[in-house]
N, C-alpha and C positions, 0 to 999 in steps of 0.2 A: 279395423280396416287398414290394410297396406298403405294407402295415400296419407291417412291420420298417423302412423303411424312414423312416415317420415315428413310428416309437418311438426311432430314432434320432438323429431330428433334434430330439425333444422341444419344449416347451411354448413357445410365443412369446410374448413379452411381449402383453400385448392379446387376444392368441386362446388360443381354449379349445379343446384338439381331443379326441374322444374315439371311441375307437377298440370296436367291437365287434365281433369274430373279424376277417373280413376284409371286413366295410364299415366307410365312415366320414362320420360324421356332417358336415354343413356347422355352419362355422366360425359362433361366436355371440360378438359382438361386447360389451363390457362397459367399463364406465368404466374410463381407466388411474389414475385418483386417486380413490377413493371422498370423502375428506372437501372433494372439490371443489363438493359440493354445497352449498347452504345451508339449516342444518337449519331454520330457517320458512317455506323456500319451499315453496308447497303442492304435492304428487305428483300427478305427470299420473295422471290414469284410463288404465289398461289398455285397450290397443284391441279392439275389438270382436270377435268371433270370424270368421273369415274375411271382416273389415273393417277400414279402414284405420286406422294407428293413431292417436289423440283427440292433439291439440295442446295441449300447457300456455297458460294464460293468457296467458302472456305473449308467447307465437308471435302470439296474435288479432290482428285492426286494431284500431287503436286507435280512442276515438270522435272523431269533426270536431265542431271547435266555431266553428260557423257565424258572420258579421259578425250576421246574423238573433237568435244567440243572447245573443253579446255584446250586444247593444244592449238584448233583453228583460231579464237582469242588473244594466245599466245604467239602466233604466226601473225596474224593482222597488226598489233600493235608494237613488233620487230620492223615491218613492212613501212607503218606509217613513220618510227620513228630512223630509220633509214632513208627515207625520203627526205625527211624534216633536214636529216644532216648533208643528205648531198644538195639541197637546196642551200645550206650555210655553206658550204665549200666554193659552190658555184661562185655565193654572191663575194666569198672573200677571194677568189680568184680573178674576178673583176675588179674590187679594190687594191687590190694588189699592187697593181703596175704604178699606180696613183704617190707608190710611198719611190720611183726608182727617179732618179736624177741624175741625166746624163750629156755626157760630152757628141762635138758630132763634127762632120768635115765643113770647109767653106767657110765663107764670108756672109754667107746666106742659109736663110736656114732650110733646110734639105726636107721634099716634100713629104719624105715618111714620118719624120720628126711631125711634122705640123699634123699631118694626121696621128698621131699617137698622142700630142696633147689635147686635141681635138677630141678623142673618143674618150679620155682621161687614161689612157695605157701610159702617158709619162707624170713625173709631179714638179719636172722644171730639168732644168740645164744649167752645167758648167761652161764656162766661154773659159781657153784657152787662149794659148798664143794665135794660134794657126785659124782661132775664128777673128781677130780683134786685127784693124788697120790703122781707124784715126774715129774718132769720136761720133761722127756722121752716120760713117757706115754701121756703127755700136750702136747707135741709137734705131736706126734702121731696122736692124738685126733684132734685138727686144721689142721693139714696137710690134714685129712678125709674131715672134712667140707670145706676145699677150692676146694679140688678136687672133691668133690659132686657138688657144685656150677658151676664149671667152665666146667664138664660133660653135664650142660646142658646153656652153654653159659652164663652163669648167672657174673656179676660184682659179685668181692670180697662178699662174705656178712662179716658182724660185728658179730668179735667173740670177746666179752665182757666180761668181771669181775669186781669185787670189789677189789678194793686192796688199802685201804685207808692207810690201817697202823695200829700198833693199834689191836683193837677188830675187827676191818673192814679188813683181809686179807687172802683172800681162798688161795692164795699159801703162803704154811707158810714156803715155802724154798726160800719166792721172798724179797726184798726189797718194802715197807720200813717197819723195824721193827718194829719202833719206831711211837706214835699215831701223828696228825695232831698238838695237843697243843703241844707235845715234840718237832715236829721236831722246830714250829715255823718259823719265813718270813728268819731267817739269813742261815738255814739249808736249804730251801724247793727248791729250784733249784736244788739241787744235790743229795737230795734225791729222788726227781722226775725223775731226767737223769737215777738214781741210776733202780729206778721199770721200766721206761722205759726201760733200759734195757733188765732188766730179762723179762719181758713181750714178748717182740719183739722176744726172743732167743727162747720163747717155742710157738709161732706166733699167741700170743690175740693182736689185735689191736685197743682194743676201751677201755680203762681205766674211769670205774664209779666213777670215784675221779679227783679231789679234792670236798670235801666240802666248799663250799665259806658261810657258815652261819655263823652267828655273834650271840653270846650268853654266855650266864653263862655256868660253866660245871655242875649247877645244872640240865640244862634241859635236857631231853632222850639223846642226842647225847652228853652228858659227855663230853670226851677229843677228838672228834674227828671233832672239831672246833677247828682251830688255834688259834682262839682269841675271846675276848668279845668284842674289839671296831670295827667297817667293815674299818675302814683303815689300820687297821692293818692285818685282815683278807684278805683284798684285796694286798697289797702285797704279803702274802703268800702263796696266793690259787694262783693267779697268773705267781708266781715263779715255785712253784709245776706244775704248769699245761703246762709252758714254757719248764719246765725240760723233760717231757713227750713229747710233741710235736717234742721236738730234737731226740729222738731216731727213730721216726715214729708211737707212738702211738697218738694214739686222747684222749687227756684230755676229760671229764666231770666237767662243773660245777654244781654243788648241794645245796639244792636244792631252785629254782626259784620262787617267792622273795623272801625265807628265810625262815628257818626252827627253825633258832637257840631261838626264843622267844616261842617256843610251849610248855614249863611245861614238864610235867614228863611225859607226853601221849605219845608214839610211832605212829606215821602213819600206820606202820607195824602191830600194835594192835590194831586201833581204829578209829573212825571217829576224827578228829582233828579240834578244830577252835582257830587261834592266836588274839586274842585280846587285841591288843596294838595299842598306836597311829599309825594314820598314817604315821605321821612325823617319827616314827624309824623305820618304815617298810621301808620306801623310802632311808633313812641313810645306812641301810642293804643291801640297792642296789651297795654298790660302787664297788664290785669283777667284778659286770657285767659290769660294764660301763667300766671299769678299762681294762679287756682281753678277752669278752664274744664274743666280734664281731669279733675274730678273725675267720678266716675262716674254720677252719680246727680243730675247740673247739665244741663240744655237749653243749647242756642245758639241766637238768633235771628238767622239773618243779614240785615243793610239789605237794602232795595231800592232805594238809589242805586244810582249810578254811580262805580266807582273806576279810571278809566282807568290810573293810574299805577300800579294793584295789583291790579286782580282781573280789568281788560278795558274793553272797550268792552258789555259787557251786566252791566243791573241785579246786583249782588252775589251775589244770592238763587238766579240762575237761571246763574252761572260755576262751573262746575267749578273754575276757578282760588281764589275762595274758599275753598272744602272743604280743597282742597289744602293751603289756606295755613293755616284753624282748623288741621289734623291738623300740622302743622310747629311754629304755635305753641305748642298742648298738650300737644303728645307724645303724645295717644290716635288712635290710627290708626281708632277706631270713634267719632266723638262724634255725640250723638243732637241731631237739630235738627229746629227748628219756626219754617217760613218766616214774615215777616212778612204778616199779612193779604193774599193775594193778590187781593183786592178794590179794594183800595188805589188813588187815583191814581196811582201811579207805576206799576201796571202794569195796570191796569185797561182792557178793551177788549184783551187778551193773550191769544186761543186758544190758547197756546203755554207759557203760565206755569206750570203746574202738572205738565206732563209735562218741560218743560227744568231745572224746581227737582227732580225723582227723577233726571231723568238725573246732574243734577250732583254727588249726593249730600244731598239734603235728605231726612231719615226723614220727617218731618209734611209737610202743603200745609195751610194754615190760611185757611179764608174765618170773614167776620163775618155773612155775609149769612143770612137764611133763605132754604131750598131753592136754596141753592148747590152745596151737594154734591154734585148730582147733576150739576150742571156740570162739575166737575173731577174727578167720575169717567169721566164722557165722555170728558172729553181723554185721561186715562189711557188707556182701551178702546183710544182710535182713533189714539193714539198706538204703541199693544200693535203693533195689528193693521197698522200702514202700517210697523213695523220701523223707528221711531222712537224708539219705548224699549223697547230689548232686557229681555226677562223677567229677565234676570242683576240689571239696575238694580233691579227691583218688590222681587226677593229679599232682595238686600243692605239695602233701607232697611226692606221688612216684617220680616225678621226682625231689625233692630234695633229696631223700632217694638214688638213684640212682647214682646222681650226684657226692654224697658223697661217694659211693660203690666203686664208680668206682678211687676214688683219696685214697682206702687206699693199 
């Protein structure tokens, strides 16, 4: 008999056979290794009832992805990341104005100024002769630009002057009298506490002095160099700028690497190049090594020319200077404030005020009234042509800031 005959030959590996009286079922096929499956892969659907059976996922076509698609992927993420950057230009276009410090007319402070510290479009003022009368009205005057600031949440700005001493002093009812070579390293502590003082009483907090240059007094800056050796100069500027520091004002050292070998040329008047060895430009460095890195100390760097040390462009506006401050110092962050970029020496410079942030200068300094608004231009349009990368605006605002915020 057929049915005996495969109960005999029994069960086959793979096939299932099942036998009822003497008919027999057709053979049903089953996996030879069950745990050959994968237990996350998802279970085919059940085919249809006398329809064919549904195909697992992974049987389908798969999808084409077209040169048409590739490219629109490649369009979208040019798109987003073009966005991404005119949203960083923007936002460094708005910090921008934050790093400009400038001069302005009157005895009062003029209402556009106050709104330009007020929006943050300034980051502080230079007071000259022509704003400064007697002590009252100076204090009056700052009191306006703080409270302009701080109207519209703005960190302290830098209210700044000259007051070397000397030929160098817009308040002529302030301390120190007497010039930089007078006071000399044995006096300069206490005649520094001495200006500090008066300073802080009528409220400028950022003092464009000491001169730390080393020179004859035959060269433009006459007496308002302590000395002609830098070791001796670096005591004194030093001392001076310790002296300051104690009352709460912020020292300036001036100017960055050295001004004092420049001849009878003024910066102020002309385009300037020092040419002297390298070796005394470096010897001229010792005020900086000396108190530069102190934290809470300004650098001004020249606007000559130091071919043998910083390049063939003005000091102010080489990268290679910063480089060189931050080597002298040891502070890999110091906070600087260019020399009047109004100045003869670079004066007629569309270029001055955005090549001194690229370089690393925190401040841009004009003397002028309604200059600001000039070298906030240059900033803008320097933003926008991918001339100064928003990295540069960043690095020098939020040092600029940093410092606002600790006067």
């Amino acid at each position: 008999m057929l049915s005996d005959q495969l109960r005999r030959v029994g069960p086959v590996r793979g096939i299932a056979v099942v036998a009822v009286g003497a008919a027999v079922a057709l053979p049903v096929t089953k996996p030879v290794f069950d745990d050959a499956l994968d237990d996350d892969a998802p279970v085919p659907a059940p085919a249809a009832a006398n329809g064919p059976r549904a195909l697992p996922p992974s049987a389908s076509t798969p999808a084409v992805v077209t040169s048409a698609d590739r490219e629109a992927e490649r369009a979208a993420r040019e798109e987003a990341a073009r966005r991404t950057e005119s949203r960083r230009r923007a936002s460094a276009i708005r910090r921008s104005g934050a790093l400009v410090v400038t001069g302005f007319s009157g005895t009062t402070l003029p209402p556009a100024t106050a709104r330009q510290l007020r929006s943050g479009a300034l980051g502080g003022v230079i007071l000259m002769g022509r704003n400064i009368t007697d002590a009252g009205q100076v204090r009056r005057l700052t009191d306006a630009v703080r409270a302009a600031a701080e109207a519209g949440g703005r960190p302290t700005p830098v209210i700044a002057v000259d007051q070397e001493g000397g030929e160098v002093r817009r308040l002529r009812f302030a301390a120190p009298e007497r010039s930089a070579r007078r006071i000399g390293a044995r006096d300069a502590y206490a005649e520094g506490q001495r200006t500090g003082g008066d300073l802080f009483r009528v409220g400028i907090n950022v003092d464009l002095a000491p001169v730390a240059d080393s020179g004859p007094k035959s060269s433009f800056l006459r007496e308002r160099t302590f000395a002609d050796a830098p070791a001796t100069t670096a005591v004194a500027a030093c001392a001076f700028a310790a002296g300051l520091s104690s009352t709460g004002v912020r020292p300036t050292l001036k100017h960055f690497p050295g001004l004092g070998r420049a001849g009878a040329t003024s910066t102020d008047a002309a385009d300037v190049t020092v040419s002297v060895a390298t070796a005394v430009l470096r010897a001229d460095l010792a005020p900086y090594t000396r108190c530069a890195g102190e934290p809470r100390t300004l650098v001004m760097p020249s606007s000559a020319r130091y071919p043998g040390l910083t390049g063939p462009e003005p000091a102010v506006l080489s990268s290679r200077t910063y480089r060189l401050l931050r080597e002298t110092t040891g502070n890999p962050r110091p906070v600087t404030i260019t020399d009047a970029l109004d100045a003869g020496a670079l004066r007629g410079r569309p270029d001055a005020a955005w090549k001194a942030v690229r370089a690393g200068a925190t401040f841009v300094l004009t003397t002028l009234p309604g200059d600001a608004a000039r070298l906030r231009e240059q900033l803008a349009d320097a933003i926008r042509r991918g001339r100064l990368r928003p990295s540069h605006v960043n690095r020098s605002s939020t040092r600029a800031r940093a410092f606002r915020e600790r006067l």
